[in-house]
C-alpha positions in Angstrom: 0.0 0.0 0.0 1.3 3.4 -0.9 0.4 6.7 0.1 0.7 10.5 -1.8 0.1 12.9 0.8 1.6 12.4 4.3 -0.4 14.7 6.9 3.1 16.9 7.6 4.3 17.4 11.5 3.7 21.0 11.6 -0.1 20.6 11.7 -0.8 18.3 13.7 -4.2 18.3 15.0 -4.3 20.5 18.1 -5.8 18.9 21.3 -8.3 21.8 21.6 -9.1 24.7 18.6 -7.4 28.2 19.1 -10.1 30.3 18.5 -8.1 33.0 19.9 -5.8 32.7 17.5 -8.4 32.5 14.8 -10.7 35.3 15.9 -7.1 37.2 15.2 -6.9 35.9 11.7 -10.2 36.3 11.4 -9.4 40.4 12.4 -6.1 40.1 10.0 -8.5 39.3 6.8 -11.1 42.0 7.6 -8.7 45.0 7.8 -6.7 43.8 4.7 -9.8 44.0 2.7 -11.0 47.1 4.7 -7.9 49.0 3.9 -8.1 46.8 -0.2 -11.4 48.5 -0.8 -11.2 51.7 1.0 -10.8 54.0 -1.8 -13.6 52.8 -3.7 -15.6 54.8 -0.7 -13.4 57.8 -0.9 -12.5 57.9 -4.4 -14.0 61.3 -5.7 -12.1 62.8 -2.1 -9.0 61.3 -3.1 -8.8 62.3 -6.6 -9.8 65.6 -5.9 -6.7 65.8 -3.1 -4.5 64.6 -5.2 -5.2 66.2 -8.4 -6.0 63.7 -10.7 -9.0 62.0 -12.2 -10.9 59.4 -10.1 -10.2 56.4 -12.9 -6.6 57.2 -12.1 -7.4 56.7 -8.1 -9.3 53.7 -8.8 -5.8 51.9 -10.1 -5.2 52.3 -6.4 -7.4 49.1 -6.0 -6.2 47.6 -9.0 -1.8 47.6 -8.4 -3.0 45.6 -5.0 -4.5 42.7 -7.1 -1.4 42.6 -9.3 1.2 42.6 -6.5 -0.7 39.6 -5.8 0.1 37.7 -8.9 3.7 38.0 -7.7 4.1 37.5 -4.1 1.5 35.1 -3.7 3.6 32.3 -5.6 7.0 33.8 -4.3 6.2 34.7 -0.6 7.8 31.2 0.5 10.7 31.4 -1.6 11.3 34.8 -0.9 11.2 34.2 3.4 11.9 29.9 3.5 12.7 29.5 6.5 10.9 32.6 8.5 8.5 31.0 11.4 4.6 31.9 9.6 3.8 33.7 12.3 6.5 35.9 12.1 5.7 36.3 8.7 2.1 37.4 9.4 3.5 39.8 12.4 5.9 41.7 9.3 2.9 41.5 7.0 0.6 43.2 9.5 3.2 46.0 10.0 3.8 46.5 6.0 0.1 47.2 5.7 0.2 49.6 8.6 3.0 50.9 6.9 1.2 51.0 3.5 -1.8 53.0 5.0 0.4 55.7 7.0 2.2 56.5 4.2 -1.3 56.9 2.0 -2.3 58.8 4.4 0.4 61.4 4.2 1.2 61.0 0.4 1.6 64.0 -1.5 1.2 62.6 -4.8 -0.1 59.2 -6.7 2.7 57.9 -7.1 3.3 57.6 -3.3 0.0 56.1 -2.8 0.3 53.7 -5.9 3.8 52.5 -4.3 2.5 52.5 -0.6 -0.3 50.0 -2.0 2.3 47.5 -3.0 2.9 47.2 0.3 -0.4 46.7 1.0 -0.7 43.9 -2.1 2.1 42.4 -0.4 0.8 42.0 2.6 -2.5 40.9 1.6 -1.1 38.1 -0.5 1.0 36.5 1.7 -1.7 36.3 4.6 -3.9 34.2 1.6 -1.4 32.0 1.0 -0.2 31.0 4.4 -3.5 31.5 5.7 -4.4 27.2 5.3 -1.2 26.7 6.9 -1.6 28.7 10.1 -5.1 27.7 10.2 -4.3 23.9 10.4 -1.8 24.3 13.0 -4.9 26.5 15.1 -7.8 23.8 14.3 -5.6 21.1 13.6 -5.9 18.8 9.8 -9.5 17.5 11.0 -10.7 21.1 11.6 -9.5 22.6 8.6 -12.3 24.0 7.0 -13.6 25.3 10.7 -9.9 27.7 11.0 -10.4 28.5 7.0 -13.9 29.6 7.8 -12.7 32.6 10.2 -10.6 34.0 7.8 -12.9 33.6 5.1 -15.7 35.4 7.7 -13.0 38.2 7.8 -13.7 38.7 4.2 -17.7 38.4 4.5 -17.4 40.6 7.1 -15.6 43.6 5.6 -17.9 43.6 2.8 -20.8 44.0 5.1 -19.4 46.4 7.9 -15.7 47.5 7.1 -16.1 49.2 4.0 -19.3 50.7 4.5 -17.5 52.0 7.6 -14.9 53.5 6.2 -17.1 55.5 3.9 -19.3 56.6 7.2 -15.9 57.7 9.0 -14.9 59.4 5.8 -18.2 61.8 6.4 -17.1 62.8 9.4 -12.7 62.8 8.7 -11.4 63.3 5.8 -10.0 60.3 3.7 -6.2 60.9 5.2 -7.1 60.4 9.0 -9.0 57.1 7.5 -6.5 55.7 6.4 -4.4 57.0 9.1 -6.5 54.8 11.2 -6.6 51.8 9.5 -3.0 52.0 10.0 -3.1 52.4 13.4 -5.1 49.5 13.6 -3.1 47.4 12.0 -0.1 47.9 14.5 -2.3 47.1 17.3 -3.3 43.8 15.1 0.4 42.9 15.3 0.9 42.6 18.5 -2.4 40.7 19.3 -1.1 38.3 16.4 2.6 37.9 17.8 1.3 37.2 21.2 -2.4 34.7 20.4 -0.6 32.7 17.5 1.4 30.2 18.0 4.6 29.3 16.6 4.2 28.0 13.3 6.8 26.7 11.7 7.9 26.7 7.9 6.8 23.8 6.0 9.3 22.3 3.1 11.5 24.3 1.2 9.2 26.4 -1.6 10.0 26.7 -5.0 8.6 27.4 -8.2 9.2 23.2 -9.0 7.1 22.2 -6.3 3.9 24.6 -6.8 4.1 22.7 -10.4 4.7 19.5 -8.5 1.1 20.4 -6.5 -0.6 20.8 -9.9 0.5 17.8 -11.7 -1.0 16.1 -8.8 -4.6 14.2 -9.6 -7.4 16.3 -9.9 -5.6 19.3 -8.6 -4.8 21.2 -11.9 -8.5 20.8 -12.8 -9.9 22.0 -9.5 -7.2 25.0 -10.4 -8.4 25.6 -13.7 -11.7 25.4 -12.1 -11.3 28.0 -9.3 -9.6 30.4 -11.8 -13.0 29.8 -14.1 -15.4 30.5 -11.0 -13.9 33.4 -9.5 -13.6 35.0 -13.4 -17.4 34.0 -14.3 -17.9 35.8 -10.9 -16.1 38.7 -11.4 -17.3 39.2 -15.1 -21.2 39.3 -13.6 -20.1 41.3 -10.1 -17.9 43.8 -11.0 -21.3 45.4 -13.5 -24.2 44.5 -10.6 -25.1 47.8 -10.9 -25.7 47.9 -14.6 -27.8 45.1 -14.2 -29.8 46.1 -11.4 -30.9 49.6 -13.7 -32.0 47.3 -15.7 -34.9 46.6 -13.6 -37.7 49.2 -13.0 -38.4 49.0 -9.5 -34.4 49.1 -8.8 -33.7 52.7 -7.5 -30.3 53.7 -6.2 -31.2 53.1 -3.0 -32.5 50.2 -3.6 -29.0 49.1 -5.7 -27.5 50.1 -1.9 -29.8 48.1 0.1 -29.1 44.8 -2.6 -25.5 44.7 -2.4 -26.0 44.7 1.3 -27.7 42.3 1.5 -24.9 40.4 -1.0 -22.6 40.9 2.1 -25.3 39.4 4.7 -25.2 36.4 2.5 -21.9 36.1 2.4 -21.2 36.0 5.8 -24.4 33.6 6.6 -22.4 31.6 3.9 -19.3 31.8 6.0 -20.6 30.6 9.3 -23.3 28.1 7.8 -20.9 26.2 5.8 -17.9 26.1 8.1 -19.4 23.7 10.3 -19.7 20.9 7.8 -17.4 21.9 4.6 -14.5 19.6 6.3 -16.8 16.7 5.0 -18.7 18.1 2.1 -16.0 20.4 0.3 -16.1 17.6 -3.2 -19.2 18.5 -3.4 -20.0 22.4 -2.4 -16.9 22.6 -5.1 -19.5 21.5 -7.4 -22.8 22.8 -6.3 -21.6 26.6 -5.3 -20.3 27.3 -8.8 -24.2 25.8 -10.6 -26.1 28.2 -7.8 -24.1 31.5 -8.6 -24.4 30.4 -12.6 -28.3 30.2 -11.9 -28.2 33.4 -9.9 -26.0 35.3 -12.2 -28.8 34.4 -14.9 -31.6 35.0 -13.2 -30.6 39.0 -13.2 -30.6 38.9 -16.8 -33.9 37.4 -17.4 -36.3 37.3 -14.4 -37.4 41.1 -14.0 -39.3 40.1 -11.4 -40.2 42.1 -8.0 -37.3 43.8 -6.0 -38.2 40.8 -3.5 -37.6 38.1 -6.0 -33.9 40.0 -6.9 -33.4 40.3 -3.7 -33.5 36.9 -2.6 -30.8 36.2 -6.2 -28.5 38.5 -4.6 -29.0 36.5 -0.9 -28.1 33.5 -2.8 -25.3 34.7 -4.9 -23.6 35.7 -2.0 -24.0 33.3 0.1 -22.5 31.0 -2.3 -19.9 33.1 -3.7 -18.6 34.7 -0.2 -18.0 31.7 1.3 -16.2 30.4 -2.0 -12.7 31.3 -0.2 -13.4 29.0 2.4 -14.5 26.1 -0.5 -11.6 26.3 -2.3 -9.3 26.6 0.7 -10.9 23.5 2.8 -10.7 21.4 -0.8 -7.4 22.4 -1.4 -6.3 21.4 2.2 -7.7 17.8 2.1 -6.3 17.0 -1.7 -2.8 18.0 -0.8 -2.1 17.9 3.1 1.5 17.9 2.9 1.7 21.0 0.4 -0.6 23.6 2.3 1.4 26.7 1.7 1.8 25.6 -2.1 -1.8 24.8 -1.9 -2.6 28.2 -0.6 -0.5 30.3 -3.2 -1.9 28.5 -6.3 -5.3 29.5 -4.8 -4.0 33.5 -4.4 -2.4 33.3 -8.0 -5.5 31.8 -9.4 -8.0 34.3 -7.6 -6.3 37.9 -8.4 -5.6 36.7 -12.1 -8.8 35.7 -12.3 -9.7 39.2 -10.5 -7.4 40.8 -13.3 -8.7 38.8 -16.3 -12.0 39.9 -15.6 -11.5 43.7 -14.7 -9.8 43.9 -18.6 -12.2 41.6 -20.5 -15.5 42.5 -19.0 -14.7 46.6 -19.5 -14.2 45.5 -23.0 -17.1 43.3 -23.3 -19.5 45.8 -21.9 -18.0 48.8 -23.8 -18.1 46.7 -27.3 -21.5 44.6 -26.8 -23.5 45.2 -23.7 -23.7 44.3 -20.0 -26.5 40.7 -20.7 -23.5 39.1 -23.0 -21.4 40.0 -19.8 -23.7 38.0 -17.6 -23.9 35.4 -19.6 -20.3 34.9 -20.7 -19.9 34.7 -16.9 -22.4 32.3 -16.6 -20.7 29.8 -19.1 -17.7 30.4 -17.1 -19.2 29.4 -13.6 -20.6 26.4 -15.5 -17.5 24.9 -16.8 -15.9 25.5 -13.5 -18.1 23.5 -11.8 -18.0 21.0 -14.3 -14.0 20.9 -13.8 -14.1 20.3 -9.8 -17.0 17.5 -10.8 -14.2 16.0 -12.7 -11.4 16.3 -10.8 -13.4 14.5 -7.7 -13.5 11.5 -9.6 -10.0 12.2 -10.7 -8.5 12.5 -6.9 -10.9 9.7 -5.7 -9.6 7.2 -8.7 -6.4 7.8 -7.5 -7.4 7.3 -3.8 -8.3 4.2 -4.8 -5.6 3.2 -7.0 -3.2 4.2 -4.1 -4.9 1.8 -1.5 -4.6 -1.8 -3.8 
């Protein structure tokens, strides 16, 4: 009898969870995105302060995702042998960092630099994010450590954003971001004294992420999550074209809709984390189908504001929690390769993020914003179709491995 992926040392299951230690990830992932998203809320400020036009600002979102495509697949060769939470301590000080000097920035340039930090930062807390939260939960528990990180997420859509932009009413955008850096420092210290040491697993390298995805089933899961997260982002990023669609959508109804996105998401969150450590084959497959349905069904139901409504609670419910799906699946197909693991998932989620930003502004300029949905649609659909292949791909193997 053989085996392919021996449960490594470093993560051995805990004798109780750390939820200390996860509540403080959980803290880490919601500030990131905060700070990620904040200029989106105080864009028209910030381009007026620093002189330019607010499509400029907005590549102040944008450089974060690239950085991402860079550090997420180099953060362990860059830092081998650095203890993870170490790494996460630096991290949390680079975004501080990041925001003070935003804050203070004379010029875009500054800012646009000062956010590299920040897409730095944010990167290499996805990708050793599995890792530390094994060694909290321990391998059994996996998908219950992912889902507090993942609830960070949910959870700065639906209160950390929308707070920023209330705290920019009363400050202006400077001492927001002044805060959020503050914040972060304080974070720092609650993470280098409530984690635990976490050692550095195997050597990285470039060899052995493409080691990981020769693996059964796991380049199709990848090609899978890249498809998702891009049919996703093709439909999200123009909600709001397709919700004017509609003639009982008003804009403060468009407000009220993308809240509730953020409820669902973190519902999502907290619903699935309980039980994805034992269903993540197959919410791999079924969370892709629902958002493809949703996604759909805002191109060609115009019914009440109820009915959207309740397509919006569903799409996020799915989609939000899709971090801790693809996290918890690609913990249990490759055990022994969770920091790998984590940085194909980064890599594949900002180029997907990337992808979409450059086709879909394309697509909607050139044809309209329906072929959009659609075309994002088809793209949720193959995914899903992918992961339903790989399962029978990693489960063959299984079973090949065991005779």
């Amino acid at each position: 009898m053989t085996t392919t992926a021996p449960v490594p040392t470093t993560t051995a299951p805990s004798e109780r969870i750390r939820y200390g230690g996860l509540i403080v990830l959980m803290l880490m992932g919601f500030l990131l995105v905060t700070a990620e998203f904040l200029p989106n809320g105080v864009l028209t400020e910030m381009a007026d302060a620093l002189g330019v036009t607010p499509g400029q600002a907005g590549q102040t979102v944008t450089v974060t995702a690239l950085v991402g495509l860079i550090v997420a697949p180099t953060v362990g060769l860059m830092f081998p042998r650095l203890d993870r939470r170490s790494l996460l301590v630096w991290m949390a000080l680079a975004a501080a960092v990041s925001n003070l000097i935003v804050a203070i920035a004379p010029n875009l340039i500054i800012v646009l630099l000062a956010r590299f930090l920040l897409g730095a930062a944010i990167s290499a807390f996805w990708a050793m994010s599995i890792t530390v939260a094994a060694r909290l939960a321990g391998p059994s528990h996996l998908g219950r450590g992912v889902m507090f990180t993942s609830a960070g997420v949910s959870l700065a859509t639906v209160a950390g954003v929308p707070l920023g932009v209330m705290l920019s009413e009363v400050v202006d955008w400077q001492t927001v971001f002044a805060i959020a850096g503050v914040l972060m420092v304080l974070l720092a210290v609650a993470l280098r004294f409530l984690l635990p040491s976490v050692p550095a697993e195997q050597a990285s390298s470039i060899r052995l992420l493409v080691d990981t995805l020769r693996r059964p089933g796991i380049g199709l899961g990848m090609v899978g999550h890249v498809l998702v997260v891009l049919g996703h982002f093709l439909a999200y990023t123009y909600v709001r074209l397709a919700l004017e669609r509609i003639p009982e959508v008003e804009p403060s109804t468009i407000i009220v809709l993308l809240a509730l996105f953020g409820v669902g998401g973190l519902a999502g969150n907290l619903g699935l984390g309980f039980v994805i450590d034992r269903t993540f084959a197959f919410f791999a497959v079924l969370a892709p189908l629902v958002i493809s349905v949703s996604v759909l069904s805002m191109i060609f139901l115009s019914g009440s504001v109820l009915g959207i409504g309740i397509v919006v609670l569903v799409w996020g419910f799915f989609f939000s929690s899709w971090l801790l799906v693809i996290n918890t699946w690609v913990g249990h197909r490759t055990p022994d390769r969770l920091e790998a693991g984590g940085s194909l998932v980064v890599v594949g989620f900002q180029g997907a993020i990337t992808l979409a930003a450059g086709v879909g502004g394309l697509l909607v300029d050139t044809l309209d914003v329906e072929f959009v949905y659609v075309l994002g649609a088809i793209s949720l659909l193959v995914g899903a179709v992918l992961f339903g292949l790989s399962n029978r791909t990693s489960t063959a193997a299984a079973a090949a491995a065991l005779t």
